[in-house]
N, C-alpha and C positions, 0 to 999 in steps of 0.2 A: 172126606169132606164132600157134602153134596153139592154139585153144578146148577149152574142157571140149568133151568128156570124154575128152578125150586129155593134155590140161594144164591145169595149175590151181594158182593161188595156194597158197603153204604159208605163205610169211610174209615179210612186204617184195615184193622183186624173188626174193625164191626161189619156185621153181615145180617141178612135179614133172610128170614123163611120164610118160605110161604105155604098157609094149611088151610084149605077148604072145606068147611063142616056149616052141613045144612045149609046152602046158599050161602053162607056167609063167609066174606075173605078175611082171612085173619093175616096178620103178619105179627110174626116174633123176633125181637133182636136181639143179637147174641153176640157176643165175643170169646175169639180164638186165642186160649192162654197157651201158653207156650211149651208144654206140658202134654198139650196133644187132647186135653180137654177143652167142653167149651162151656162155657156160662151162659144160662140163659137170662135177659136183661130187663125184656119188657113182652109186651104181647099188647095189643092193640087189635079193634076189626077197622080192616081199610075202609074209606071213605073217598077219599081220593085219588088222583093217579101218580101223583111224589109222594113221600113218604114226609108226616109234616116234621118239621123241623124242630117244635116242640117233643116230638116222640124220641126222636136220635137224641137232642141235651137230655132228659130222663136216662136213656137208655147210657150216656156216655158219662152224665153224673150217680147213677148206681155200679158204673165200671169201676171208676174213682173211689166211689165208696169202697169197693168190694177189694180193690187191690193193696187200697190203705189199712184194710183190716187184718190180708194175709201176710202182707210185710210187716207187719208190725211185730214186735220183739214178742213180746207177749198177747197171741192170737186174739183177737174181739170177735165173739159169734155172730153173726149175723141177725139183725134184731127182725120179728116179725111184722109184717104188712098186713093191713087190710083194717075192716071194722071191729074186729075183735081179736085186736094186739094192744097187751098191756099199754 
């Protein structure tokens, strides 16, 4: 796992990364499945200097999403995102 100040606790098993490309601060949230893997959650470019509180509910309701799919009896794929998802 990487240490501050590259990642760092936001809340629980959520953690955020931080990546620098072309001036611009991005941060990624992610969660530590138990498994030894991690899920990546959300990605955002910073804007401010907390992480807004809006971005962690996204990031801790695609958690929910993602864990209700792999517990489930019979697995659900994960549906696609973006503009041109069915």
């Amino acid at each position: 796992m990487l240490q501050s100040p590259h990642s760092k606790k936001v809340d629980g098993k959520l953690r955020r990364l931080k990546c620098d490309v072309d001036g611009l601060a991005y941060r990624i949230l992610y969660h530590e499945a138990e498994n030894g893997f991690i899920v990546l959650l959300h990605a955002f470019v910073k804007k401010t200097q907390q992480i807004p509180s809006a971005e962690i509910e996204l990031a801790k309701s695609r958690w929910k999403d993602f864990k209700t799919r792999m517990d489930a009896s019979t697995r659900v794929p994960p549906r696609a995102i973006g503009h041109d998802a069915p």
